[in-house]
N, C-alpha and C positions, 0 to 999 in steps of 0.2 A: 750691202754686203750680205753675201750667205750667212747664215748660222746654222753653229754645228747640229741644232736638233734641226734643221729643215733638210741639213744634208743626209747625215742618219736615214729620214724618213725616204728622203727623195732615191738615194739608192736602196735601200731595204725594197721598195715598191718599183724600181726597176728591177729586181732582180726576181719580183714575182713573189715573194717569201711574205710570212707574214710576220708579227710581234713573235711568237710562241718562235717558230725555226731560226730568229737570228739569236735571239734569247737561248736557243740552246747548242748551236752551233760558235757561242763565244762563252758558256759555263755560267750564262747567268738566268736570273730569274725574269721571265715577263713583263713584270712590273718594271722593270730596270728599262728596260727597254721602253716601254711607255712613259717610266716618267722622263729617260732623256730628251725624247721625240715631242714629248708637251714642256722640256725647257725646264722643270721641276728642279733636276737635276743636271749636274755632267756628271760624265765615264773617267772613271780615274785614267790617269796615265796610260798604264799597263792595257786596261779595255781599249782607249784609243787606238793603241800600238795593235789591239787584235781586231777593229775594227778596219784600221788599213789596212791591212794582211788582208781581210776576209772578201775587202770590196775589191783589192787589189788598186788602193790610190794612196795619194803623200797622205801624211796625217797635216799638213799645211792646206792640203783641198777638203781635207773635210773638216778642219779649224777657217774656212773660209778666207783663206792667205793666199790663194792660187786657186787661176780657177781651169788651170790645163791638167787635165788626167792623160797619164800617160800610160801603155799598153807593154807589159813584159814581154819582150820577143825570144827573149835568151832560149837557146837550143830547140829554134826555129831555121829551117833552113830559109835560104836568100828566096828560093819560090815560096816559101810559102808567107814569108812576109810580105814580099810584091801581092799575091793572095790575097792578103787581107788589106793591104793596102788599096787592092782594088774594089777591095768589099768594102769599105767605107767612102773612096771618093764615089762611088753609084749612090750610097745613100745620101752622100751633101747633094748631087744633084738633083731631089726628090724636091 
């Protein structure tokens, strides 16, 4: 099973960002972020909740409870979800 400091890490570094821009794109310090990422600590409640916002996934995927991330389409038109839908089945067949 995942753990929530692997997941933390694993998206923060998919999305390219380092410790310092998630750290301050959710109100907190550096440190915080490191020490969730090295397991020191957890993110209170409330940071979880801005952490799924942020990554846009459950707080159950990144508590390591589910491991489907699902994609918000809401006021997406029908093309343009086919769109991306087409953009993802070309990547699985890579």
């Amino acid at each position: 099973m995942v753990m929530l400091n692997q997941r933390i890490k694993e998206l923060r570094l998919a999305r390219g960002i380092n410790q310092v821009k998630l750290a301050e794109a959710l109100g907190v310090t550096k440190q915080s972020v490191s020490n969730w990422e090295n397991d020191n600590i957890q993110p209170s409640i409330e940071i979880l909740m801005k952490l799924a916002e942020y990554f846009c996934v459950s707080t159950d995927y990144l508590l390591g409870l589910e491991e489907k991330i699902t994609l918000d389409v809401s006021n997406l038109s029908a093309e343009e979800i086919a769109h991306i839908q087409q953009i993802i089945n070309d990547i699985r067949k890579k």
